[in-house]
PyMOL Python script that loads the backbone (N, CA, C, O; Angstrom):
from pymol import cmd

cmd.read_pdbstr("""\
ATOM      1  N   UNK A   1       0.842  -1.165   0.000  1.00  0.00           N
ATOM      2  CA  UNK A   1       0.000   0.000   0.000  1.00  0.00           C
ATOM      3  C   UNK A   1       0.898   1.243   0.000  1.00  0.00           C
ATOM      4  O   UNK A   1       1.964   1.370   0.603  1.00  0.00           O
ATOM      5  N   UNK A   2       0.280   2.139  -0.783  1.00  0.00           N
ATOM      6  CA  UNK A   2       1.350   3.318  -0.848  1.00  0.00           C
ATOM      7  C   UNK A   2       1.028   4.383   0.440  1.00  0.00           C
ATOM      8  O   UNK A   2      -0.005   4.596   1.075  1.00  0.00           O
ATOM      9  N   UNK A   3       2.263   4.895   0.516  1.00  0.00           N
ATOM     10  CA  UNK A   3       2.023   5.800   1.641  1.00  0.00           C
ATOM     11  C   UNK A   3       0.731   6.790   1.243  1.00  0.00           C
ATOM     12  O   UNK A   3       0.296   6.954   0.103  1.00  0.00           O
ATOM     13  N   UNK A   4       0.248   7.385   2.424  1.00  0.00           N
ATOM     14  CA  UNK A   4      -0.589   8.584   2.139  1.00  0.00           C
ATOM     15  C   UNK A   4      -0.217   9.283   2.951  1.00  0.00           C
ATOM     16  O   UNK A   4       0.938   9.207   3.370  1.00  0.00           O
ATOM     17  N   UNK A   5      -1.520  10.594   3.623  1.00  0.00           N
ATOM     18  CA  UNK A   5      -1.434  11.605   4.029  1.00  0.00           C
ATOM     19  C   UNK A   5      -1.494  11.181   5.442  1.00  0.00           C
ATOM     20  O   UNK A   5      -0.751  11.622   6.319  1.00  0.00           O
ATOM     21  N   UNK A   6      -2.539  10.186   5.634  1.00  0.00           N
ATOM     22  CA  UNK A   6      -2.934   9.412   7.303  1.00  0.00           C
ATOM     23  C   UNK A   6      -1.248   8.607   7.729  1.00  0.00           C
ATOM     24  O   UNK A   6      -0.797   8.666   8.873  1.00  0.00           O
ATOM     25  N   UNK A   7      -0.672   8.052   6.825  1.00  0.00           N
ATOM     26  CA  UNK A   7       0.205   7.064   7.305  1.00  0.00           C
ATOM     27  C   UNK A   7       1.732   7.249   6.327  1.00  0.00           C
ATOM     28  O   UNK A   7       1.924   6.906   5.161  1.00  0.00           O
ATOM     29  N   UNK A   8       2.442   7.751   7.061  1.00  0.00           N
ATOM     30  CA  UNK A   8       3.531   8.166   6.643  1.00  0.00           C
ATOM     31  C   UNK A   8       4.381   7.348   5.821  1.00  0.00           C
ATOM     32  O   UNK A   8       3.948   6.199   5.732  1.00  0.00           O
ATOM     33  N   UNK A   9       5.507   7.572   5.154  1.00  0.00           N
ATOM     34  CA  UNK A   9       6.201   6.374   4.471  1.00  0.00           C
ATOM     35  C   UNK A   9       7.333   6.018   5.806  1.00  0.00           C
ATOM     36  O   UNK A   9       8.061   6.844   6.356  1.00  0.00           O
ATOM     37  N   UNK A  10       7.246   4.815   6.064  1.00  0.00           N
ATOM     38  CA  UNK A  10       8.370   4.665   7.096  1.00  0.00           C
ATOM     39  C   UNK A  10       9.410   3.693   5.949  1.00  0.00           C
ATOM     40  O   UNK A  10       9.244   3.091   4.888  1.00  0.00           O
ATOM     41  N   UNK A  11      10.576   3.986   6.934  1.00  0.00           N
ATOM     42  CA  UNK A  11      11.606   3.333   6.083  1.00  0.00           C
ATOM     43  C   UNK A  11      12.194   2.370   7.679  1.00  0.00           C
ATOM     44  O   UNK A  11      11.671   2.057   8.749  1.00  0.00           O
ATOM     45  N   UNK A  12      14.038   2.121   6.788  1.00  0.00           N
ATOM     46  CA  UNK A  12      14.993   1.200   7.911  1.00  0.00           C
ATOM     47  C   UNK A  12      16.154   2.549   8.057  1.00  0.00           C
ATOM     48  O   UNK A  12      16.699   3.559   7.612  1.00  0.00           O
ATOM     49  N   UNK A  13      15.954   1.550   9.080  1.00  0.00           N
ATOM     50  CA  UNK A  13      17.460   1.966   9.272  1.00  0.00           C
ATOM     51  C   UNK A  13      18.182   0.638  10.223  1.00  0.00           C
ATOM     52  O   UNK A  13      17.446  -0.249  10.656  1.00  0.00           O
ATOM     53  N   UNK A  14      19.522   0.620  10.457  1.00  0.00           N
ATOM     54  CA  UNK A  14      20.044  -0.630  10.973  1.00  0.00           C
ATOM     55  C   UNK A  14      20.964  -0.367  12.125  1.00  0.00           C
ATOM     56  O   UNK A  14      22.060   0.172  11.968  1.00  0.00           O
ATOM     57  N   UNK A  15      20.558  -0.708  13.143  1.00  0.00           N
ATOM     58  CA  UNK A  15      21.425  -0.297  14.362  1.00  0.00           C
ATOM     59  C   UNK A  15      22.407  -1.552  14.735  1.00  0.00           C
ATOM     60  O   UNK A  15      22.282  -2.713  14.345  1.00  0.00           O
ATOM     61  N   UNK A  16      23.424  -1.012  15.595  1.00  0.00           N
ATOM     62  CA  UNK A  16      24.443  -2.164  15.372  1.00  0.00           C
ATOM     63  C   UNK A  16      24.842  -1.832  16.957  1.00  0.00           C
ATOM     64  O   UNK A  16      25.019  -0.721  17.457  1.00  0.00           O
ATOM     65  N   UNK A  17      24.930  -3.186  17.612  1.00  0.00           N
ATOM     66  CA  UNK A  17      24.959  -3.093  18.809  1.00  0.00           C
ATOM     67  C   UNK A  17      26.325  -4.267  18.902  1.00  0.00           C
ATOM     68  O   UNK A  17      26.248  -5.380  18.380  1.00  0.00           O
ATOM     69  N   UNK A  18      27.408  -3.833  19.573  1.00  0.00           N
ATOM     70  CA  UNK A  18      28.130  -4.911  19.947  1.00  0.00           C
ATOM     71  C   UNK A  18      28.305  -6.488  18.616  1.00  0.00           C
ATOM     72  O   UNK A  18      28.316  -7.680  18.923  1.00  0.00           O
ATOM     73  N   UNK A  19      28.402  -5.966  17.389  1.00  0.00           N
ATOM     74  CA  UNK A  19      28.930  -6.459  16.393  1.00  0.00           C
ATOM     75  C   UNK A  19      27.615  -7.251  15.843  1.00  0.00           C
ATOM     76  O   UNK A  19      27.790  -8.152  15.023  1.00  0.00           O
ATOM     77  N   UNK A  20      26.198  -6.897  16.320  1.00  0.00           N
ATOM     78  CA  UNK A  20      25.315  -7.379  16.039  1.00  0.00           C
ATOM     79  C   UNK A  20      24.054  -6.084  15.561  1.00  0.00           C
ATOM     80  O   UNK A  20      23.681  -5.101  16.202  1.00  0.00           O
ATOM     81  N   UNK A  21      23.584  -6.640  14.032  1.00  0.00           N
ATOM     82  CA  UNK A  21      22.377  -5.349  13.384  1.00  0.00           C
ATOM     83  C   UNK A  21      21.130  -5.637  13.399  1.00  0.00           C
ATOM     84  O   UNK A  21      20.916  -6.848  13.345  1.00  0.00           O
ATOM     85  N   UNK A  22      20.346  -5.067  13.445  1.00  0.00           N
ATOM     86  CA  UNK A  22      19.027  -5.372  13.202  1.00  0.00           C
ATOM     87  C   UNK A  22      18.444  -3.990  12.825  1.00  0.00           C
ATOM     88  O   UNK A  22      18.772  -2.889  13.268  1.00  0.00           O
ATOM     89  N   UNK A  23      17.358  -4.349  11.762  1.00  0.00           N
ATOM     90  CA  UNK A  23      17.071  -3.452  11.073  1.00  0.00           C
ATOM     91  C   UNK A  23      15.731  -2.980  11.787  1.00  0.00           C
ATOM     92  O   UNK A  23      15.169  -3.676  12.632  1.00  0.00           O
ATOM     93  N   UNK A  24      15.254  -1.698  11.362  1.00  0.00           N
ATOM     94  CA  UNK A  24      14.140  -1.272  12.480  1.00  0.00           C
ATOM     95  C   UNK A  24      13.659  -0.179  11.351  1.00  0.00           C
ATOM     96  O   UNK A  24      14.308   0.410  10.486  1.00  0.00           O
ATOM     97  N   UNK A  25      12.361  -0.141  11.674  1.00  0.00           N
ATOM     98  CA  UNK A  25      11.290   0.330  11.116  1.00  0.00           C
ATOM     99  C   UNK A  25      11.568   1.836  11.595  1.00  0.00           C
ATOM    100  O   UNK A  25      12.276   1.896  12.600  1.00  0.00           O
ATOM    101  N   UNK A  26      11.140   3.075  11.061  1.00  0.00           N
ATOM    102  CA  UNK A  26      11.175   4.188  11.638  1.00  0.00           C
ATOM    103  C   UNK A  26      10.209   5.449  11.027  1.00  0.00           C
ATOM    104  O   UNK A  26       9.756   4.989   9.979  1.00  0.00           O
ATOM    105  N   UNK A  27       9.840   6.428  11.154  1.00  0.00           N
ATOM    106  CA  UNK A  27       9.792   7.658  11.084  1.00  0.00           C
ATOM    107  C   UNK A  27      10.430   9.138  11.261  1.00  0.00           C
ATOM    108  O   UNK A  27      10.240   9.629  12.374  1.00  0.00           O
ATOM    109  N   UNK A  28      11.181   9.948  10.304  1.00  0.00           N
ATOM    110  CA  UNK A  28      11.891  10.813  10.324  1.00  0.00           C
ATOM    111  C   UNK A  28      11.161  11.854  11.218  1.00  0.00           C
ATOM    112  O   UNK A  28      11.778  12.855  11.583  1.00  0.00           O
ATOM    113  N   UNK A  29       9.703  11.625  11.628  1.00  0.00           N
ATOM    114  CA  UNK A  29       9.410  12.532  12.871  1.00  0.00           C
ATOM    115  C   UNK A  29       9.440  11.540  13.954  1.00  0.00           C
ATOM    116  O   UNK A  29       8.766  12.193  14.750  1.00  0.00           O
ATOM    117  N   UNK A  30       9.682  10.571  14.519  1.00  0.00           N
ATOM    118  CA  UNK A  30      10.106   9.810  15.507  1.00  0.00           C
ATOM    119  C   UNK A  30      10.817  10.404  16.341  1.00  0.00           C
ATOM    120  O   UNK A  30      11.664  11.137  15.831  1.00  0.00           O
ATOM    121  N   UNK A  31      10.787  10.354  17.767  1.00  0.00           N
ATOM    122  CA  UNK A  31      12.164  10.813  18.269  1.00  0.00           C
ATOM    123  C   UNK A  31      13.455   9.784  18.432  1.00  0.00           C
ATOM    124  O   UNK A  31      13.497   8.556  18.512  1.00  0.00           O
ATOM    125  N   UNK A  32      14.291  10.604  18.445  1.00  0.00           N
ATOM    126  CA  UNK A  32      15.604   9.092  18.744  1.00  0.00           C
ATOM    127  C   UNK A  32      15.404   8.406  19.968  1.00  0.00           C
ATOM    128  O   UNK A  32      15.640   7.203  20.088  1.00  0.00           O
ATOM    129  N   UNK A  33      15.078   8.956  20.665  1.00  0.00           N
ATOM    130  CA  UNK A  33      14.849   8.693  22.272  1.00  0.00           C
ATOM    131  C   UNK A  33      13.825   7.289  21.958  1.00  0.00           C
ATOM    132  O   UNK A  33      13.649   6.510  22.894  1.00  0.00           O
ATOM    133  N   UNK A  34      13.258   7.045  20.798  1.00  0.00           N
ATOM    134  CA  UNK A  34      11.926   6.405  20.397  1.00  0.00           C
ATOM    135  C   UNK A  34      12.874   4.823  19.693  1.00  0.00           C
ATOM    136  O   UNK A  34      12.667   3.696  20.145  1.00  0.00           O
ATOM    137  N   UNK A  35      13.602   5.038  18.865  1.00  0.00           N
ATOM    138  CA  UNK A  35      14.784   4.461  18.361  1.00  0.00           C
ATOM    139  C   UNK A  35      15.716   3.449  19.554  1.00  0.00           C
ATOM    140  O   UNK A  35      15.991   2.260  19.722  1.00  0.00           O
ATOM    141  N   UNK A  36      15.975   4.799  20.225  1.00  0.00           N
ATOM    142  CA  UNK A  36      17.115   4.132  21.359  1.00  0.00           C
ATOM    143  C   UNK A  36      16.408   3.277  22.344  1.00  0.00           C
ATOM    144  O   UNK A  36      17.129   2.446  22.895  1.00  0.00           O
ATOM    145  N   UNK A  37      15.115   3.294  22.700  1.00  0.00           N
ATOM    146  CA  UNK A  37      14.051   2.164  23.696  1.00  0.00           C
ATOM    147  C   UNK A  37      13.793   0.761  22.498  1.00  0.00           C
ATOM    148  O   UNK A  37      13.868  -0.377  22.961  1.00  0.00           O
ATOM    149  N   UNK A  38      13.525   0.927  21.134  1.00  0.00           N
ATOM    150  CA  UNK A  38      13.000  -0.300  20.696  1.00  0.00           C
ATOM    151  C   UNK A  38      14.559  -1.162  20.428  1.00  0.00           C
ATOM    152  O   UNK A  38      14.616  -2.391  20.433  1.00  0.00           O
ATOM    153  N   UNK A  39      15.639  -0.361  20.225  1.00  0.00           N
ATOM    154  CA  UNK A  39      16.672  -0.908  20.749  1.00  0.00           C
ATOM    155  C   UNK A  39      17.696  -1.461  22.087  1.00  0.00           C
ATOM    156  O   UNK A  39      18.552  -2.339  22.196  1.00  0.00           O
ATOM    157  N   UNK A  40      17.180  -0.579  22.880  1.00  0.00           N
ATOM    158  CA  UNK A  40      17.644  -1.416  23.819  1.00  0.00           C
ATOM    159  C   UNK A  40      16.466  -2.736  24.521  1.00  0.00           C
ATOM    160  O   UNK A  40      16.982  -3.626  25.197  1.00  0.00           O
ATOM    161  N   UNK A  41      15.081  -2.751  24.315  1.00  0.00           N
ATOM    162  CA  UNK A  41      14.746  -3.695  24.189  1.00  0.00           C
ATOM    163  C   UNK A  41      14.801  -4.784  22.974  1.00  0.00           C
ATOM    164  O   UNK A  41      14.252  -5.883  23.052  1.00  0.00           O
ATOM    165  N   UNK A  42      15.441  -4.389  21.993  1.00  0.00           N
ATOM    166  CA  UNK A  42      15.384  -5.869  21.266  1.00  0.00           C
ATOM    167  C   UNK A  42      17.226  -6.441  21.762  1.00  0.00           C
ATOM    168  O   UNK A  42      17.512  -7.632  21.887  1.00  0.00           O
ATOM    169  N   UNK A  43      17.898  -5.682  21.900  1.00  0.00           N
ATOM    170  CA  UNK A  43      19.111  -6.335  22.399  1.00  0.00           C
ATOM    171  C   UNK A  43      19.127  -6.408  24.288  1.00  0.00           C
ATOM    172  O   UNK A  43      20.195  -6.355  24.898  1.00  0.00           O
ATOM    173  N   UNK A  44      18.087  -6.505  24.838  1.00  0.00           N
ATOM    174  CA  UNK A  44      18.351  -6.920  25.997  1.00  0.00           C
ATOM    175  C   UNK A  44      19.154  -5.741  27.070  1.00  0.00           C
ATOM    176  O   UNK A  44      19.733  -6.098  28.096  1.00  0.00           O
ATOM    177  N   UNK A  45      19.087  -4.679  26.737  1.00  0.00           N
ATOM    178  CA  UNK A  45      20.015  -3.767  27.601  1.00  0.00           C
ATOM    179  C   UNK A  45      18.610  -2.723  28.540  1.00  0.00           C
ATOM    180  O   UNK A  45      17.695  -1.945  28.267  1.00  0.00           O
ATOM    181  N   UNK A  46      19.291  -3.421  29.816  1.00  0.00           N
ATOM    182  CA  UNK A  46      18.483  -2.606  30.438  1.00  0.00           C
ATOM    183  C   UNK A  46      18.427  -1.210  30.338  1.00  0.00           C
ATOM    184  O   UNK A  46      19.478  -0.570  30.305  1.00  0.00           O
ATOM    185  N   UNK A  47      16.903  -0.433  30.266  1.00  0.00           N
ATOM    186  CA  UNK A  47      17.163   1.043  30.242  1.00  0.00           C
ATOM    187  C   UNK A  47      17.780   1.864  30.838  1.00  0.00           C
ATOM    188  O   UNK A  47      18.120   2.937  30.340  1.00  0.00           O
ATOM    189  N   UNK A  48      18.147   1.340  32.541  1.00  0.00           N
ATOM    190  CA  UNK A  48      18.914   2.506  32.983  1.00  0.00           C
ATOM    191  C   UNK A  48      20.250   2.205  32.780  1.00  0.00           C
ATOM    192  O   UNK A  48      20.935   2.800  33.611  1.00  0.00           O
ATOM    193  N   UNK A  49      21.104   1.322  31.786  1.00  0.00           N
ATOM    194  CA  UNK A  49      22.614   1.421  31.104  1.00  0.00           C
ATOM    195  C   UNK A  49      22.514   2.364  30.149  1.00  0.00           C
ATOM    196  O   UNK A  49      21.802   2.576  29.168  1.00  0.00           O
ATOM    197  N   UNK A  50      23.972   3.182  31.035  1.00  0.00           N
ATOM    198  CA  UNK A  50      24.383   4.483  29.868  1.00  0.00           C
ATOM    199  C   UNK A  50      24.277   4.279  28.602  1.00  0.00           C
ATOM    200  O   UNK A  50      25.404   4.094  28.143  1.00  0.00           O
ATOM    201  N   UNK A  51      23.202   4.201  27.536  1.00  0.00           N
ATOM    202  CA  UNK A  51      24.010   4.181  26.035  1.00  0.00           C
ATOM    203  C   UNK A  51      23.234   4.774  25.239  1.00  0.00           C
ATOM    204  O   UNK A  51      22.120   5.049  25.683  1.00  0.00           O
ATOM    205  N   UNK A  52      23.575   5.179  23.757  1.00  0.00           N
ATOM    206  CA  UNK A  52      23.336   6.347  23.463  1.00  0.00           C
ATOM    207  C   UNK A  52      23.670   6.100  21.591  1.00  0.00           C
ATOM    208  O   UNK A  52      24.614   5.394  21.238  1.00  0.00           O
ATOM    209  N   UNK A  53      22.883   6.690  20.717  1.00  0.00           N
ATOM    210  CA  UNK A  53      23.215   6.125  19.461  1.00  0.00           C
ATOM    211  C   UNK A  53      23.970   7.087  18.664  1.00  0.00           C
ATOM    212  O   UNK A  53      23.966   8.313  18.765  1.00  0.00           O
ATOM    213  N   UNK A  54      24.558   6.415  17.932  1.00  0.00           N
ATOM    214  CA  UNK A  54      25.954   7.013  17.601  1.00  0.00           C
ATOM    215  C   UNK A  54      25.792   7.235  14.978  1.00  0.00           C
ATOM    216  O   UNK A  54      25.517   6.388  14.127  1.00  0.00           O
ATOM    217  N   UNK A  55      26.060   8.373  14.888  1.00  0.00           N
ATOM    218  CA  UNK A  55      26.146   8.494  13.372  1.00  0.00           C
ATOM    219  C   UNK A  55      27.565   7.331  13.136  1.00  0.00           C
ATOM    220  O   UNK A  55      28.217   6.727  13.987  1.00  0.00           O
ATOM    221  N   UNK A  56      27.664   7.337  11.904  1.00  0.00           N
ATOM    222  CA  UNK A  56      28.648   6.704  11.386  1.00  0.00           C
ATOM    223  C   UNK A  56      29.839   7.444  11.878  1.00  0.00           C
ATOM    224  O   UNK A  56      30.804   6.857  12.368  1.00  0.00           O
ATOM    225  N   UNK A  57      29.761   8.893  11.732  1.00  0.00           N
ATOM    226  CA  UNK A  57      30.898   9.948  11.803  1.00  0.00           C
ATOM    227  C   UNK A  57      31.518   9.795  13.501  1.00  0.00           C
ATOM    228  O   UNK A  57      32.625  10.127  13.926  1.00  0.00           O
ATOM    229  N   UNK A  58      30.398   9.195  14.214  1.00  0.00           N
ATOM    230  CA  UNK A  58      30.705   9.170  15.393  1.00  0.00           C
ATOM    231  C   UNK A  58      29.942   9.878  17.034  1.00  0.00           C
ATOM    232  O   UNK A  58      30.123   9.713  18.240  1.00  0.00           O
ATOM    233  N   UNK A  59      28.984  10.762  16.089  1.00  0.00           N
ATOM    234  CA  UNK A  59      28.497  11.862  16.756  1.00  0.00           C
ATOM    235  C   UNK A  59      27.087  11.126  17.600  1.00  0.00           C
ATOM    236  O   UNK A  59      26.211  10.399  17.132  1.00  0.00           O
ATOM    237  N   UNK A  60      27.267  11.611  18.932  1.00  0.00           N
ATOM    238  CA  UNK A  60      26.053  11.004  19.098  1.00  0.00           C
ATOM    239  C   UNK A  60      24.466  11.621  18.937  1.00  0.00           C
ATOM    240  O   UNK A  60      24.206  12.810  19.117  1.00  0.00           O
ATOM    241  N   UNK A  61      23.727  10.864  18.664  1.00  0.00           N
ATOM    242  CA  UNK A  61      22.457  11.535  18.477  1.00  0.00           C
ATOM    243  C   UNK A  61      21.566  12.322  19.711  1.00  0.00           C
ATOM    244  O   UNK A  61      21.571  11.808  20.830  1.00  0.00           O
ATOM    245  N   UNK A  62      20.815  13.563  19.474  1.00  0.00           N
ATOM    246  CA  UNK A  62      20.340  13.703  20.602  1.00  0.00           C
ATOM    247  C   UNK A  62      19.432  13.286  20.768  1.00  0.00           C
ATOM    248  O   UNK A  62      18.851  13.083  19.702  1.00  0.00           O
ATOM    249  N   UNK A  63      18.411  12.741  22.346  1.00  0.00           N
ATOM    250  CA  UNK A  63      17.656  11.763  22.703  1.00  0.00           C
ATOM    251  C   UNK A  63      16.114  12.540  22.189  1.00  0.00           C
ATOM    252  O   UNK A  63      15.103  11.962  21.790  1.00  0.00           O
ATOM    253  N   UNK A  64      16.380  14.313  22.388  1.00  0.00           N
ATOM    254  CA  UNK A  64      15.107  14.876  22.341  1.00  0.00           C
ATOM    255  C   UNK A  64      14.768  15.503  21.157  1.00  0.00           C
ATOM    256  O   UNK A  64      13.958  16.429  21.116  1.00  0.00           O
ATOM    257  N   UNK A  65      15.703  14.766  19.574  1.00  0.00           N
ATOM    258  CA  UNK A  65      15.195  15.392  18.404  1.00  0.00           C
ATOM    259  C   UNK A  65      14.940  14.415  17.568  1.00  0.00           C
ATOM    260  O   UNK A  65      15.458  13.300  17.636  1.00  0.00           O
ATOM    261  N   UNK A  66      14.249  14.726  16.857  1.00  0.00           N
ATOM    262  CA  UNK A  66      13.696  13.586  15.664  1.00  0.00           C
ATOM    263  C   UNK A  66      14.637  13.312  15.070  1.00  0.00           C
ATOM    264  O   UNK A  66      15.731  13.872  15.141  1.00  0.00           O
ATOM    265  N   UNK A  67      14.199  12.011  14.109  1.00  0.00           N
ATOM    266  CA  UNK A  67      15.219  11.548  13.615  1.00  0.00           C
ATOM    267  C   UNK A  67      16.220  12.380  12.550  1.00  0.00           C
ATOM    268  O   UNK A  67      17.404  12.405  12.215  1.00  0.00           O
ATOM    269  N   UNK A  68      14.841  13.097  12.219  1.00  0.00           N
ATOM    270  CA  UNK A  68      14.920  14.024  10.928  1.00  0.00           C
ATOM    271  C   UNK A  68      16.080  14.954  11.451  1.00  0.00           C
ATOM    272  O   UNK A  68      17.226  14.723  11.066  1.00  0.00           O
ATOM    273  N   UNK A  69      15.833  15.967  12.288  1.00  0.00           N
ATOM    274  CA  UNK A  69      16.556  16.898  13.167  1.00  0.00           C
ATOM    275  C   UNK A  69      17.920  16.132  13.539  1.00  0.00           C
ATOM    276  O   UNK A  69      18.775  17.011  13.657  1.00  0.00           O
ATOM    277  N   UNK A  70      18.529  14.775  13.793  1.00  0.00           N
ATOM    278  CA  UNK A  70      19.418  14.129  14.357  1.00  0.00           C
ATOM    279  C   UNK A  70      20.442  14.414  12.343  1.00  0.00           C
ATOM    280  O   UNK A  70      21.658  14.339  12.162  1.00  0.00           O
ATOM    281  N   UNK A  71      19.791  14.595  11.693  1.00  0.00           N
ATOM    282  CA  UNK A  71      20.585  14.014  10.640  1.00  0.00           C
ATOM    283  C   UNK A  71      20.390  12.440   9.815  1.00  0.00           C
ATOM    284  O   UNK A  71      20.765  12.078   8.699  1.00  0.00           O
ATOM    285  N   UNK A  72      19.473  11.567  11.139  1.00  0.00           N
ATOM    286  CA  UNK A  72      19.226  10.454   9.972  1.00  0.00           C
ATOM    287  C   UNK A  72      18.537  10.375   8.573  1.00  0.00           C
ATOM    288  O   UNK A  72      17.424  10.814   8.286  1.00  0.00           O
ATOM    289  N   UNK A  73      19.471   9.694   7.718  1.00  0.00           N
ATOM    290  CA  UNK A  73      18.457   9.136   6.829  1.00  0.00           C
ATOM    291  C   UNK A  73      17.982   7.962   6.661  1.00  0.00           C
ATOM    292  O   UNK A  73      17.987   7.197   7.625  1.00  0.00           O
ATOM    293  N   UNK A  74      17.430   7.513   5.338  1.00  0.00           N
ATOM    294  CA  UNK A  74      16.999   6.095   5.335  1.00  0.00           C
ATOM    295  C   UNK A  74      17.935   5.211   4.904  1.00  0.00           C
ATOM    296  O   UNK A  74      18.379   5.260   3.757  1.00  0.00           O
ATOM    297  N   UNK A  75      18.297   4.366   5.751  1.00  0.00           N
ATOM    298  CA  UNK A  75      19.347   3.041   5.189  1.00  0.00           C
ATOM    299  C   UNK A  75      20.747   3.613   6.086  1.00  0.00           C
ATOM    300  O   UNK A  75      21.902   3.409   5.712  1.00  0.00           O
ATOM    301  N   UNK A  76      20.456   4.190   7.048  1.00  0.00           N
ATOM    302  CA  UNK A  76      21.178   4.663   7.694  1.00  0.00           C
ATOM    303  C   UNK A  76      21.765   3.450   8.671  1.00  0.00           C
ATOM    304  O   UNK A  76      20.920   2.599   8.951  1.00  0.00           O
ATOM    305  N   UNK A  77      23.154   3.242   9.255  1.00  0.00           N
ATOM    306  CA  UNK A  77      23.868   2.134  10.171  1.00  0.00           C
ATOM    307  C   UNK A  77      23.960   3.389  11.258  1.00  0.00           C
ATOM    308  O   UNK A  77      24.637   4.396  11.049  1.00  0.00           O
ATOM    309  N   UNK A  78      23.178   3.164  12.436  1.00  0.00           N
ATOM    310  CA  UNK A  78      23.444   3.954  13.570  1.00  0.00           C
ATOM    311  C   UNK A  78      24.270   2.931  14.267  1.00  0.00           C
ATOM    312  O   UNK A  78      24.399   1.819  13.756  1.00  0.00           O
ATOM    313  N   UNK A  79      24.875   3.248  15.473  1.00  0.00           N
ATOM    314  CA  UNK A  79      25.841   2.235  16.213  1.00  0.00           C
ATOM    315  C   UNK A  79      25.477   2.523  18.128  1.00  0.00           C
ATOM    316  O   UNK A  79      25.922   3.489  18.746  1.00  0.00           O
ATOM    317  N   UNK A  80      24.659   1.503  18.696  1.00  0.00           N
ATOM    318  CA  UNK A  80      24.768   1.716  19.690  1.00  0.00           C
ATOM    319  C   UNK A  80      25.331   1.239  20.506  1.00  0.00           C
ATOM    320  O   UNK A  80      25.434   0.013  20.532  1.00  0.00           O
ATOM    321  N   UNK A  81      25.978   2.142  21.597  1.00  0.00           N
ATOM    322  CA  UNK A  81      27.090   1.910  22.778  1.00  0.00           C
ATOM    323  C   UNK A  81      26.683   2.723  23.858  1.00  0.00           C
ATOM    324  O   UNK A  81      25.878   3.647  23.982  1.00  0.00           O
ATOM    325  N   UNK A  82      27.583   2.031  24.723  1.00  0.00           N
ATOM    326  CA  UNK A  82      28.059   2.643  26.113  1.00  0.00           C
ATOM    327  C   UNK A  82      28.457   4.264  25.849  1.00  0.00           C
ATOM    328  O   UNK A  82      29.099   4.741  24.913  1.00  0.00           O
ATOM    329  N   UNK A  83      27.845   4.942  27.016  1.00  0.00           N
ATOM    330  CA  UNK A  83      28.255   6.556  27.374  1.00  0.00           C
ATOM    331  C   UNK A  83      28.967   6.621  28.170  1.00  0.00           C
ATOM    332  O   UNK A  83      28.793   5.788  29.060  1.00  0.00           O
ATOM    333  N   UNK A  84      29.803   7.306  28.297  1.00  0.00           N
ATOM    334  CA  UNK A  84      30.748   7.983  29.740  1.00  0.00           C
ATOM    335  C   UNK A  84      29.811   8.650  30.671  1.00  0.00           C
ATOM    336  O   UNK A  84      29.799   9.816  30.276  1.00  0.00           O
ATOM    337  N   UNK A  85      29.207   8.578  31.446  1.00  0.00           N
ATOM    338  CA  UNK A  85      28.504   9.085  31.811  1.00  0.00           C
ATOM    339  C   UNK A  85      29.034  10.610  33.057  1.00  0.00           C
ATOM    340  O   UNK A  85      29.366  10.516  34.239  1.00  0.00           O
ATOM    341  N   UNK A  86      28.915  11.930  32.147  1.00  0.00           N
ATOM    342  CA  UNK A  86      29.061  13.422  32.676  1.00  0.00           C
ATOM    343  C   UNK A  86      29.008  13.600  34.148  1.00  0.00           C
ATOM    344  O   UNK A  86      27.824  13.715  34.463  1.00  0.00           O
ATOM    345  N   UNK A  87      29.629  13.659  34.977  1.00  0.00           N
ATOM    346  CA  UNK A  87      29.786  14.188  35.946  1.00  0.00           C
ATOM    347  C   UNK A  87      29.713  16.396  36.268  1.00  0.00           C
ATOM    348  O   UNK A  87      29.838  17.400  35.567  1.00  0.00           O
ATOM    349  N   UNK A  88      29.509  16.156  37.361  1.00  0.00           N
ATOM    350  CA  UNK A  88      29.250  17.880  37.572  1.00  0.00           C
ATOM    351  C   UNK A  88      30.454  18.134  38.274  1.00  0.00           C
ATOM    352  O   UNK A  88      30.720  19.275  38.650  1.00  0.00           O
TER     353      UNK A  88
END
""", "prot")
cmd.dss("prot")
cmd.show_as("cartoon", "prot")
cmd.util.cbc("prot")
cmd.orient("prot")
């Protein structure tokens, strides 16, 4: 069925966790924060472990902007890992 006006075109993108990908359904108005939960539940990482998704370039994404706003596109390899976690 082709996209319409009610139902957006979603695409992939492929996150890579610890030398392992899986591809995931998305929306460029999604938030990453939205991304980074269906990933850490399909690889088993509890939510309160630091981690955080990462561009190819290295940069990490922020949790409170869409995907669109993050820079993803479609067919995109995000990479998720461990954070250092900021001290004050």
């Amino acid at each position: 069925m082709p996209p319409t006006a009610e139902a957006p075109a979603r695409t992939i993108v492929v996150v890579d966790f610890n030398g392992n990908d899986k591809e995931f359904h998305w929306r460029a108005e999604e938030l990453v924060q939205t991304l980074l939960h269906k990933a850490r539940a399909h690889f088993g990482v509890p939510a309160d472990f630091p981690t955080a998704l990462f561009n190819q370039a290295g940069r990490e994404l922020p949790e409170g902007e869409t995907l669109r706003q993050a820079g993803v596109e479609p067919d995109a390899l995000l990479v998720m890992r461990q954070v250092t976690v900021k001290g004050g």
